[in-house]
N, CA, C and O atoms as a Maestro MAE file, in Angstrom:
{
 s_m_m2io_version
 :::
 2.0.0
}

f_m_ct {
 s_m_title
 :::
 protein
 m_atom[288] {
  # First column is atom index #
  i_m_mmod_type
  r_m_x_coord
  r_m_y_coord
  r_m_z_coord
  i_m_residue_number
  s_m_chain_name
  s_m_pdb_residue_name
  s_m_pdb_atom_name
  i_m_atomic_number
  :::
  1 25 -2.907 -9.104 -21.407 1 A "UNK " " N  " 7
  2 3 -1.912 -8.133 -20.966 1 A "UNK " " CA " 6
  3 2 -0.598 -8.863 -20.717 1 A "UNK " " C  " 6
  4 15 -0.720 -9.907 -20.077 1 A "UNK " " O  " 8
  5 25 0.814 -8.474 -21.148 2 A "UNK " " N  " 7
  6 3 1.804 -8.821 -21.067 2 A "UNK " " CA " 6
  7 2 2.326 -8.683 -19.810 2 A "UNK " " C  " 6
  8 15 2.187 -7.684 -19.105 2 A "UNK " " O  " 8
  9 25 2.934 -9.696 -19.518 3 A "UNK " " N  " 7
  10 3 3.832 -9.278 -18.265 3 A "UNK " " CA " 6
  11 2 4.561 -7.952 -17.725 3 A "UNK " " C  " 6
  12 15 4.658 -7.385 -16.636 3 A "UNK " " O  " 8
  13 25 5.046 -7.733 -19.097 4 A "UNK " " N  " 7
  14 3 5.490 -6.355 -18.697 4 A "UNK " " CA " 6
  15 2 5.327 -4.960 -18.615 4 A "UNK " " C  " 6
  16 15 6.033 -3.978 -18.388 4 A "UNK " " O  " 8
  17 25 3.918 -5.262 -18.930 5 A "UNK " " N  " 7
  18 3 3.393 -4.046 -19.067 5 A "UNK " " CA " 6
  19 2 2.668 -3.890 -17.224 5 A "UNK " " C  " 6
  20 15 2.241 -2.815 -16.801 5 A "UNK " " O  " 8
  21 25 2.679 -5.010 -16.500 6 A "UNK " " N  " 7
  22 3 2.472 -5.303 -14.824 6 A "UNK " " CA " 6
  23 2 3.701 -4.737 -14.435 6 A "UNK " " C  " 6
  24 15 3.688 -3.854 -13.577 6 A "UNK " " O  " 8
  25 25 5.010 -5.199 -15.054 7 A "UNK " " N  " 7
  26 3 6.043 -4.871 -14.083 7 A "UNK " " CA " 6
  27 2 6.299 -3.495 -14.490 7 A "UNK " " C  " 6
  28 15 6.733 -2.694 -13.663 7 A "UNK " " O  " 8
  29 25 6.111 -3.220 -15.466 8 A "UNK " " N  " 7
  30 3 6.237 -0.812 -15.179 8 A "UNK " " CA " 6
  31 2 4.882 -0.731 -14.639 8 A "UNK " " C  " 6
  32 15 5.198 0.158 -13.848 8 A "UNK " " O  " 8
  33 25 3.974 -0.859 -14.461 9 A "UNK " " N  " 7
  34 3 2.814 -0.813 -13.728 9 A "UNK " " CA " 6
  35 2 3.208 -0.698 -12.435 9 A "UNK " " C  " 6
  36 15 3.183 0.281 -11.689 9 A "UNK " " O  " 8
  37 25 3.518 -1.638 -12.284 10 A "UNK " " N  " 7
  38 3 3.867 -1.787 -10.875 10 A "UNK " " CA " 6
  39 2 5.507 -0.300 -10.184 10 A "UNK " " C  " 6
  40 15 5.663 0.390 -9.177 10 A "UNK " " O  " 8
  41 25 6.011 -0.449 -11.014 11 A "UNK " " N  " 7
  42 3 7.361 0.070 -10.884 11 A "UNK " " CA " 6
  43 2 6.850 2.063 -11.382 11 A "UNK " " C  " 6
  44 15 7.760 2.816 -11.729 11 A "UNK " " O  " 8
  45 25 5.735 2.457 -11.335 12 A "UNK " " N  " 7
  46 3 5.496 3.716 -11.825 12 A "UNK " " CA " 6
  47 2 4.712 3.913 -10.358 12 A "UNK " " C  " 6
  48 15 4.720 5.038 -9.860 12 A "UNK " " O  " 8
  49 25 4.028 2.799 -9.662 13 A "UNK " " N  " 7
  50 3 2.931 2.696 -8.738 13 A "UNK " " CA " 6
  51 2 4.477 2.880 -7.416 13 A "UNK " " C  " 6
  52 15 4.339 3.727 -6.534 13 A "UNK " " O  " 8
  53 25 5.350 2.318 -7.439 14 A "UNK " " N  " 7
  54 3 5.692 2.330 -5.935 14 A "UNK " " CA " 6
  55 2 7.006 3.825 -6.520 14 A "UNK " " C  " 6
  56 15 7.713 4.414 -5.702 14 A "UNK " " O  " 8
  57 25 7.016 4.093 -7.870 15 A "UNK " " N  " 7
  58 3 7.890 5.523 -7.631 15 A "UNK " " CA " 6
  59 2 6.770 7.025 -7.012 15 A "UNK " " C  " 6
  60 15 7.069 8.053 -6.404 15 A "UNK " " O  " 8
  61 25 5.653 6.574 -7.449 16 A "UNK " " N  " 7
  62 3 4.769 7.483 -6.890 16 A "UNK " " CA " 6
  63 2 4.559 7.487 -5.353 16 A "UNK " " C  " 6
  64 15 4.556 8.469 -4.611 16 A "UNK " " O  " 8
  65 25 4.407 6.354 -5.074 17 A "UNK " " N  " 7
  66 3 4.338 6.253 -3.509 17 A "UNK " " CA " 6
  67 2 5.664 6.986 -2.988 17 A "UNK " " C  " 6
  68 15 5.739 7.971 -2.253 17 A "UNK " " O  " 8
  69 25 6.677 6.241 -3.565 18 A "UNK " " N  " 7
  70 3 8.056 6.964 -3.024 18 A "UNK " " CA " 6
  71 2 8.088 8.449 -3.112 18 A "UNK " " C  " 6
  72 15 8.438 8.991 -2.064 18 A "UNK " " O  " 8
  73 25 7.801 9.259 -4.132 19 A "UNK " " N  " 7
  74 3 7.623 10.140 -3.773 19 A "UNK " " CA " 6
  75 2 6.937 11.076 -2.936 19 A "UNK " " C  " 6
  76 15 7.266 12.200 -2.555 19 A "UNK " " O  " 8
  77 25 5.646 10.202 -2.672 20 A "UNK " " N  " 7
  78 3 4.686 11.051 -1.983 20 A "UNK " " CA " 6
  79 2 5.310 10.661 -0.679 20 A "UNK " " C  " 6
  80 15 5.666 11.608 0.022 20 A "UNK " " O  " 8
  81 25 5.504 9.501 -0.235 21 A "UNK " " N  " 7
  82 3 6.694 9.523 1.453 21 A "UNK " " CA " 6
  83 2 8.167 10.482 1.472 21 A "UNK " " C  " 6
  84 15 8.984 10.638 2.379 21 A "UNK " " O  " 8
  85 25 8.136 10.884 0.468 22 A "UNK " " N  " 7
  86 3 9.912 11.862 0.331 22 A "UNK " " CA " 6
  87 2 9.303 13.179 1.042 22 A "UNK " " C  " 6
  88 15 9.710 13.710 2.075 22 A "UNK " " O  " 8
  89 25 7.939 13.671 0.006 23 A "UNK " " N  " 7
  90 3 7.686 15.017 0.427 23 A "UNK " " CA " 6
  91 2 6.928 14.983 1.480 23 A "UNK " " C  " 6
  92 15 6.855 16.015 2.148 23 A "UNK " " O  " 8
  93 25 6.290 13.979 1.831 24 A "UNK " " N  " 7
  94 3 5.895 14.167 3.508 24 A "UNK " " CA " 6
  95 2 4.453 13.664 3.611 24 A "UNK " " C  " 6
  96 15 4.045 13.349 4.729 24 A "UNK " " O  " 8
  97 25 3.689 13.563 2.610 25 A "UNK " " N  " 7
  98 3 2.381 13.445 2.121 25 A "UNK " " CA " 6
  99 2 1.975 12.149 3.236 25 A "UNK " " C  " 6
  100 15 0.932 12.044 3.881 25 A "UNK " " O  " 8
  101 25 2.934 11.396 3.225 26 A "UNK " " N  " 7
  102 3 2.639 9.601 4.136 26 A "UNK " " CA " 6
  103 2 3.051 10.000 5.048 26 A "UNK " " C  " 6
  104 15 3.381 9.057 5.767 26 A "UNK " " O  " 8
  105 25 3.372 11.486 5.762 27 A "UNK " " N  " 7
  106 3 3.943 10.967 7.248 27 A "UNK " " CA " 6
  107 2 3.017 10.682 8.201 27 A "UNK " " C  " 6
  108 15 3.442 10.864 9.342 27 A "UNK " " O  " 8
  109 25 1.775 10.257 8.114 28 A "UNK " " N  " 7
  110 3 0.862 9.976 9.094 28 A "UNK " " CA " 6
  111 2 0.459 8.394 9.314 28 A "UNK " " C  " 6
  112 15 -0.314 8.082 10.219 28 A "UNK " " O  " 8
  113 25 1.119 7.276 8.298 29 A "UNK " " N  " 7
  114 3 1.158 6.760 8.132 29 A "UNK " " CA " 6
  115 2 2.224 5.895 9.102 29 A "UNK " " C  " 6
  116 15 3.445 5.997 9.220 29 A "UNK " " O  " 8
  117 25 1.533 5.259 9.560 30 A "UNK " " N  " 7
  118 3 2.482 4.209 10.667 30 A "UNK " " CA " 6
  119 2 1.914 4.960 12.250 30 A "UNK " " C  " 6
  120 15 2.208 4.330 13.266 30 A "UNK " " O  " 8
  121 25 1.278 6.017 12.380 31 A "UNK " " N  " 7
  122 3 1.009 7.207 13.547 31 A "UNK " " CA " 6
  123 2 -0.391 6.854 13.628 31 A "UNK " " C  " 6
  124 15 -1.054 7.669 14.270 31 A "UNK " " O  " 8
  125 25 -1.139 5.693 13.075 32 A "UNK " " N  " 7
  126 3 -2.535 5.895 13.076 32 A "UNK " " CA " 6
  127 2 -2.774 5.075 14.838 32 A "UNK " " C  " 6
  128 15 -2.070 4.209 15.358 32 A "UNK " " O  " 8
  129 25 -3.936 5.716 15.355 33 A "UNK " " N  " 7
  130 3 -4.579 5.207 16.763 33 A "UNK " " CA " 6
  131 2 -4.763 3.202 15.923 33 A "UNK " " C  " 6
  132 15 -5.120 2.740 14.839 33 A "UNK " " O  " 8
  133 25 -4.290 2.677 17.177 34 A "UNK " " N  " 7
  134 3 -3.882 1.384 17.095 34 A "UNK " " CA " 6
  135 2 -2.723 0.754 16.383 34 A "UNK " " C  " 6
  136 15 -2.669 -0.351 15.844 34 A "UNK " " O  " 8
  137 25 -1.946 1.543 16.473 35 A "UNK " " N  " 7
  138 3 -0.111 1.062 16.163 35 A "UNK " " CA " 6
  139 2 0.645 0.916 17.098 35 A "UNK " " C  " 6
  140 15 1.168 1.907 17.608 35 A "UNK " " O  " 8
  141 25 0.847 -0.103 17.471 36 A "UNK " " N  " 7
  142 3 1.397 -0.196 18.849 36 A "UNK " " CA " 6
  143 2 3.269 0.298 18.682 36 A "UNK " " C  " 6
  144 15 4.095 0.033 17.809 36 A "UNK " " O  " 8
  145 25 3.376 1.253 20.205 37 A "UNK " " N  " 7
  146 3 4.639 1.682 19.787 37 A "UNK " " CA " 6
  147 2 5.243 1.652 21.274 37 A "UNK " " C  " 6
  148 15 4.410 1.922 22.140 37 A "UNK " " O  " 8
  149 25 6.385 1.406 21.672 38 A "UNK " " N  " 7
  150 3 6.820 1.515 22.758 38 A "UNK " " CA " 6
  151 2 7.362 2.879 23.038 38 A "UNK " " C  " 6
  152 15 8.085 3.483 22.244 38 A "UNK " " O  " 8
  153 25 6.898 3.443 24.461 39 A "UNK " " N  " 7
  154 3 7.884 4.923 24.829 39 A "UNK " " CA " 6
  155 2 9.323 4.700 24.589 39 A "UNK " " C  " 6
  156 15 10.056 5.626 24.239 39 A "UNK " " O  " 8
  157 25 9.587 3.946 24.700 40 A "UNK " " N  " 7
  158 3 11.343 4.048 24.430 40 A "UNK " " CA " 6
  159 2 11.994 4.128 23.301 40 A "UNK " " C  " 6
  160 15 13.148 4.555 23.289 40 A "UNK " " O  " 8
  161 25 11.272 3.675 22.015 41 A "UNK " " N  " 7
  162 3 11.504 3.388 20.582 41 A "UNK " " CA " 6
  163 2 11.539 2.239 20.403 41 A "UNK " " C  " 6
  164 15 11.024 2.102 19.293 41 A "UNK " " O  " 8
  165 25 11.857 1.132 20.829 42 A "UNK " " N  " 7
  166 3 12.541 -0.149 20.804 42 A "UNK " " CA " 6
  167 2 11.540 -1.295 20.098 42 A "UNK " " C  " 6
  168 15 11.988 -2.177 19.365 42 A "UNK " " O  " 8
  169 25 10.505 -1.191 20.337 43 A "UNK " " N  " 7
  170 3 9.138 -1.780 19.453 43 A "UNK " " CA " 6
  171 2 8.238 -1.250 18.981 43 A "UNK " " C  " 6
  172 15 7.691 -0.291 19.525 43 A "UNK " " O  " 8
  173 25 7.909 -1.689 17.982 44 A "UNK " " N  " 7
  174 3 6.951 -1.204 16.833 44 A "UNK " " CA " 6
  175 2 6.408 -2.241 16.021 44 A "UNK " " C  " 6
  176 15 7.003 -3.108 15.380 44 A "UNK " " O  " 8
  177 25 4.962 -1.982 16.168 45 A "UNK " " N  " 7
  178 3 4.302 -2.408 15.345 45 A "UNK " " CA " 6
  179 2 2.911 -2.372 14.576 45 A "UNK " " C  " 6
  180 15 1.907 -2.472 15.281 45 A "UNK " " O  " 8
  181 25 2.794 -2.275 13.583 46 A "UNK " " N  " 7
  182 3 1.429 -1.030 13.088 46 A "UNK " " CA " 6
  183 2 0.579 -1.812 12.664 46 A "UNK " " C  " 6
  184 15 0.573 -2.320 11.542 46 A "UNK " " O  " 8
  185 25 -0.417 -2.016 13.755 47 A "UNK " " N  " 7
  186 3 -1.393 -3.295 13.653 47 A "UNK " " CA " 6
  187 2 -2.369 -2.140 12.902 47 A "UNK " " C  " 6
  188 15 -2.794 -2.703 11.893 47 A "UNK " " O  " 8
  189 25 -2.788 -1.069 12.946 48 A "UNK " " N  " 7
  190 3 -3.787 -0.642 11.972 48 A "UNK " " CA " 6
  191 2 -3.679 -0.002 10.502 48 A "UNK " " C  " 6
  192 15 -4.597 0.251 9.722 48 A "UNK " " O  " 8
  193 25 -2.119 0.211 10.325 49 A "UNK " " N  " 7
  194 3 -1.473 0.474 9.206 49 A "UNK " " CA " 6
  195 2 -1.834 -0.542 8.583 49 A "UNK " " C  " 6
  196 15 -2.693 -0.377 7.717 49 A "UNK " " O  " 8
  197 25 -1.289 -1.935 8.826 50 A "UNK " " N  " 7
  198 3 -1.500 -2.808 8.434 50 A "UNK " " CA " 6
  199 2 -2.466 -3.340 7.719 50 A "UNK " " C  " 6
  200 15 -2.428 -3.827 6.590 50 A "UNK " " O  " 8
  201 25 -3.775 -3.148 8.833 51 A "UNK " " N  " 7
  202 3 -5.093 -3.501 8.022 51 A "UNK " " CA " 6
  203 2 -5.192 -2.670 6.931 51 A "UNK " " C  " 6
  204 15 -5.549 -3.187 5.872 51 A "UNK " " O  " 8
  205 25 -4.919 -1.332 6.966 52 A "UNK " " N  " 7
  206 3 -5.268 -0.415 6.104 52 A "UNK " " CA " 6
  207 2 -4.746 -1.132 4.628 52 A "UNK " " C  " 6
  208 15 -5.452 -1.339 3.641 52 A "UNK " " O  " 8
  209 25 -3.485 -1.401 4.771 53 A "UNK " " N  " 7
  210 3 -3.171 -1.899 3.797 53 A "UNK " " CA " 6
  211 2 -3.634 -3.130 2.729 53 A "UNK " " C  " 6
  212 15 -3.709 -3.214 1.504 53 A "UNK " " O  " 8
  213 25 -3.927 -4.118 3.968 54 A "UNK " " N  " 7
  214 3 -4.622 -4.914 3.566 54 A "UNK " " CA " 6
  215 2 -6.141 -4.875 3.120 54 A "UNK " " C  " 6
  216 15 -6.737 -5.905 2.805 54 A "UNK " " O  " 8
  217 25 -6.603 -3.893 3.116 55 A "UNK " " N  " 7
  218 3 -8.123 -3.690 2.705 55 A "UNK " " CA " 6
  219 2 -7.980 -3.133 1.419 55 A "UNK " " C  " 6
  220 15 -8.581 -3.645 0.475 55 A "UNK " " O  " 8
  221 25 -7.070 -1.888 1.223 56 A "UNK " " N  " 7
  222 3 -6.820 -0.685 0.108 56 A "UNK " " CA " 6
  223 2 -6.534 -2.163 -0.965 56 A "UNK " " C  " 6
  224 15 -7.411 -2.346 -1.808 56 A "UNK " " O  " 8
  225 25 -5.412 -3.130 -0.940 57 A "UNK " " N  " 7
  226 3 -5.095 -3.493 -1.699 57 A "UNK " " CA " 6
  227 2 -6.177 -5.233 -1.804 57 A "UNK " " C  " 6
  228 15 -5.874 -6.169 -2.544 57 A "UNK " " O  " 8
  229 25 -6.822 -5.220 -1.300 58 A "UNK " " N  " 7
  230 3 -7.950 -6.741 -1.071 58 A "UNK " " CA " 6
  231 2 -8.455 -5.625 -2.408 58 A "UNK " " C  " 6
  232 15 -8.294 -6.134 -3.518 58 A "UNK " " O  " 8
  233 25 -9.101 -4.025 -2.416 59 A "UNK " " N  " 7
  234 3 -10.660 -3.837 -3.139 59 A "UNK " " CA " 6
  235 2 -9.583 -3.748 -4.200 59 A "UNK " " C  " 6
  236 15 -10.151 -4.205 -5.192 59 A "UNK " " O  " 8
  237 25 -8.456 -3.447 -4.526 60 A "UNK " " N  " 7
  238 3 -7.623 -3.121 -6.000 60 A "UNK " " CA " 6
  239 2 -7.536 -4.413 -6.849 60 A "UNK " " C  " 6
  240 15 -7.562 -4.350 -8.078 60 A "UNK " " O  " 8
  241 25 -7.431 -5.616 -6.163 61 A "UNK " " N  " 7
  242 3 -6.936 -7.202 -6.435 61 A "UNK " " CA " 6
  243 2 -8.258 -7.205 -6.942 61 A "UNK " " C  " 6
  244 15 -8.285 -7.275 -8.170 61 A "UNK " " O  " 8
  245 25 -9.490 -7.147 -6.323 62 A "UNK " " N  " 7
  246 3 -10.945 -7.939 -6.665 62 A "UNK " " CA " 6
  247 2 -11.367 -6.756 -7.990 62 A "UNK " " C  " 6
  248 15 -12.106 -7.084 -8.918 62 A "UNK " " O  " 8
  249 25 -10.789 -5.452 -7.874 63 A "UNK " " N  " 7
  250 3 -11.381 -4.797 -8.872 63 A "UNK " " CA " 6
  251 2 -10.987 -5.313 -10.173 63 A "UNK " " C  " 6
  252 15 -11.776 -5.617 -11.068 63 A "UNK " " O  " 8
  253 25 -9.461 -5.412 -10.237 64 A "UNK " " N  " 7
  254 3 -8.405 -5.867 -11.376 64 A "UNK " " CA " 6
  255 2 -8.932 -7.460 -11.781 64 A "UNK " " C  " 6
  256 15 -8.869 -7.801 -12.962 64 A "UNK " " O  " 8
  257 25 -9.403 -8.325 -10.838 65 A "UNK " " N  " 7
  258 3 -9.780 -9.652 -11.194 65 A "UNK " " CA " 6
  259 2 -11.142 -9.580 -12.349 65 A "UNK " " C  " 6
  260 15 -11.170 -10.261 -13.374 65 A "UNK " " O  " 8
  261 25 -12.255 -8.589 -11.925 66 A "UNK " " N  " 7
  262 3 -13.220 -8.308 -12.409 66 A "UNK " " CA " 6
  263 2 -13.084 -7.870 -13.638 66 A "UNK " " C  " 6
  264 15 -13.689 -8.392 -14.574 66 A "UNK " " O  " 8
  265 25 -12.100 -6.644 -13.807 67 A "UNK " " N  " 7
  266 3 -11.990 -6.005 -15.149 67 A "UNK " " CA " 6
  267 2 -11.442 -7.079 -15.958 67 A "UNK " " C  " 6
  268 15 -12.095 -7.417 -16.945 67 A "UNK " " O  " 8
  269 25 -10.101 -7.804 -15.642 68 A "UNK " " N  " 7
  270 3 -9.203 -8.888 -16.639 68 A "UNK " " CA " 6
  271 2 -10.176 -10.338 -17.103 68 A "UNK " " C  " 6
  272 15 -10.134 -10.977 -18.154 68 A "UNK " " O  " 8
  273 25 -11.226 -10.592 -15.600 69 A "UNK " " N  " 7
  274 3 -12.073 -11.703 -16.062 69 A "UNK " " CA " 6
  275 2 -13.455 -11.103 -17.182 69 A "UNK " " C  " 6
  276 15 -14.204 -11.929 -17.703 69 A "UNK " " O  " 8
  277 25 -13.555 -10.216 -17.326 70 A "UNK " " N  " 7
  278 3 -14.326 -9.504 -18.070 70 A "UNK " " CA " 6
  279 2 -14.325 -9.751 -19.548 70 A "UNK " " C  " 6
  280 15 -15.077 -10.180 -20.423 70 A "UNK " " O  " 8
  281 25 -12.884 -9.179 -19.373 71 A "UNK " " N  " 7
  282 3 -12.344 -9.507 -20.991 71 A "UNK " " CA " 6
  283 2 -11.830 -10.762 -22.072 71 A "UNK " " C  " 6
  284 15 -11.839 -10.806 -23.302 71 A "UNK " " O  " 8
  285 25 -11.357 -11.805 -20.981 72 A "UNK " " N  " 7
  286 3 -11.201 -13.138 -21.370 72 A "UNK " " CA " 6
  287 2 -12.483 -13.319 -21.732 72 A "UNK " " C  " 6
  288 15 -12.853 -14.410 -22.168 72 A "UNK " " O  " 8
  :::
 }
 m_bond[287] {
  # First column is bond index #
  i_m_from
  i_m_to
  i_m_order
  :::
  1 1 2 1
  2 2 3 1
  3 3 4 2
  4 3 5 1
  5 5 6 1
  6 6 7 1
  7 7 8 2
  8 7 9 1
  9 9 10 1
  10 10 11 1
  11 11 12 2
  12 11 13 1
  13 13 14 1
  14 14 15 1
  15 15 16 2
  16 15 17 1
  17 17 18 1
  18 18 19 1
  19 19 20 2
  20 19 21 1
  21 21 22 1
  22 22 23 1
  23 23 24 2
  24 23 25 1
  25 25 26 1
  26 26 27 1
  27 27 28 2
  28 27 29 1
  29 29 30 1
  30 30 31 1
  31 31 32 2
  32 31 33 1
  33 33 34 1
  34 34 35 1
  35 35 36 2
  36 35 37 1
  37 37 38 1
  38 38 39 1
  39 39 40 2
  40 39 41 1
  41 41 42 1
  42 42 43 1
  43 43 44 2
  44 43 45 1
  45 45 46 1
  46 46 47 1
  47 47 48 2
  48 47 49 1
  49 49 50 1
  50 50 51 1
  51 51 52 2
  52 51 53 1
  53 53 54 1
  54 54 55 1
  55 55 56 2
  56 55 57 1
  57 57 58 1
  58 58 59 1
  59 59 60 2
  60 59 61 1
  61 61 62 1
  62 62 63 1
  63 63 64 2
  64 63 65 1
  65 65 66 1
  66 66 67 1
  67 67 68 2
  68 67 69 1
  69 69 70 1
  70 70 71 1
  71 71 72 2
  72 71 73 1
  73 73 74 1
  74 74 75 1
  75 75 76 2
  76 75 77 1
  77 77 78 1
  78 78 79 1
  79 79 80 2
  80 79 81 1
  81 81 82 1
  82 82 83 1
  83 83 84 2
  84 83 85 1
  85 85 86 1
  86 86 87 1
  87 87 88 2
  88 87 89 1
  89 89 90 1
  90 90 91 1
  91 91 92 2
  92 91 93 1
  93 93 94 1
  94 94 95 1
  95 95 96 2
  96 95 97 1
  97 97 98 1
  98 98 99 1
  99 99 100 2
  100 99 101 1
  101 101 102 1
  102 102 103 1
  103 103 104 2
  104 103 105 1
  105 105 106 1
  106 106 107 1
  107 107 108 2
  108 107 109 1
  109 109 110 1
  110 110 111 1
  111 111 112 2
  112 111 113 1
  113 113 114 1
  114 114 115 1
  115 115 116 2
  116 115 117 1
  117 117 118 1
  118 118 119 1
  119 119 120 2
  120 119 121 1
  121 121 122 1
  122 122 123 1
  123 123 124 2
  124 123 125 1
  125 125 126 1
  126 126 127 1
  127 127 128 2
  128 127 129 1
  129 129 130 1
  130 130 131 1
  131 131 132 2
  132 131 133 1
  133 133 134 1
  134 134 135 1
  135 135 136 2
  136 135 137 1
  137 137 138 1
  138 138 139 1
  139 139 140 2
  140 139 141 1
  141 141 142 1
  142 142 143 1
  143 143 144 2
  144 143 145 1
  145 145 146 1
  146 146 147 1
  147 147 148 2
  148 147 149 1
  149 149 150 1
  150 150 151 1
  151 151 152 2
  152 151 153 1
  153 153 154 1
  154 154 155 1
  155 155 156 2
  156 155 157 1
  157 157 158 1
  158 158 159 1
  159 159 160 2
  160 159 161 1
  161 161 162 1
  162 162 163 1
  163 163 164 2
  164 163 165 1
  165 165 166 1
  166 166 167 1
  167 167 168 2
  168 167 169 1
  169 169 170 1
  170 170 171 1
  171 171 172 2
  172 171 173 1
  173 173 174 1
  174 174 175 1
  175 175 176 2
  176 175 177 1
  177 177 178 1
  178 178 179 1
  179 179 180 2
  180 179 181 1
  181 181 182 1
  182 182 183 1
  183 183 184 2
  184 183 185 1
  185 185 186 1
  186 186 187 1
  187 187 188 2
  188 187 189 1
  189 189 190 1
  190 190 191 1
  191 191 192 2
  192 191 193 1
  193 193 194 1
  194 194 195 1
  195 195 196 2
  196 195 197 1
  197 197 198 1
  198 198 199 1
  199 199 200 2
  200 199 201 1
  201 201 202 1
  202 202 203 1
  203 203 204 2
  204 203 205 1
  205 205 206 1
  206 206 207 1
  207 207 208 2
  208 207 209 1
  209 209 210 1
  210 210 211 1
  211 211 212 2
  212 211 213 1
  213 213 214 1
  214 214 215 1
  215 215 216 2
  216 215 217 1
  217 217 218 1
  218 218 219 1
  219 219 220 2
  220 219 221 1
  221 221 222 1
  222 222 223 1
  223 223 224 2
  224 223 225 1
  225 225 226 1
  226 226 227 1
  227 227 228 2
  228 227 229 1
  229 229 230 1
  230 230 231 1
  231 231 232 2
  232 231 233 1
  233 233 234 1
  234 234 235 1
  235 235 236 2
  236 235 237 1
  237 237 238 1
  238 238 239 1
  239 239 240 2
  240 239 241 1
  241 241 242 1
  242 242 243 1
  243 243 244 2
  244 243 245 1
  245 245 246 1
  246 246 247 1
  247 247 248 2
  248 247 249 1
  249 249 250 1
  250 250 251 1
  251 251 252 2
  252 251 253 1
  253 253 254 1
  254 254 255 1
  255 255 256 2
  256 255 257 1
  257 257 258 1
  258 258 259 1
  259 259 260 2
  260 259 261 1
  261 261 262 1
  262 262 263 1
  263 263 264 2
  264 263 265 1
  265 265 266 1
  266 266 267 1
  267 267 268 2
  268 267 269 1
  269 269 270 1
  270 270 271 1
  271 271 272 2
  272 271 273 1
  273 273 274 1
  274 274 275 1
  275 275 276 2
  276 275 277 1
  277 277 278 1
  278 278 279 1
  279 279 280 2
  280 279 281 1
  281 281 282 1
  282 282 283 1
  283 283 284 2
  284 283 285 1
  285 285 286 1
  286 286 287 1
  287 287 288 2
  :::
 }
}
């Protein structure tokens, strides 16, 4: 697979996201129980967003490693 066929890959993957945060679809996102937020506004930080993220994209990395080592 060519490089560039990763970078519109990639660039089709975060216009979709963008859209789905425009129309509202992600607004729960950053609001999940264990995001630490201060009453005042002044700190923030989304310790379970976070993981989320880091898990969604750990099983996408190991899936993509599997399929590409497959084919070599």
């Amino acid at each position: 697979m060519k490089a560039g066929h990763i970078w519109i890959g990639l660039g089709v993957v975060l216009i979709l996201v963008g859209l789905a945060q425009n129309r509202g679809w992600l607004s729960w996102f950053g609001r999940l129980p264990g995001d630490i937020r201060s009453p005042r506004g002044g700190f923030f930080f989304p310790v379970t967003s976070s993981i989320l993220i880091s898990i969604v994209l750990t099983v996408v990395v190991n899936v993509l490693i599997r399929i590409f080592r497959d084919r070599g």
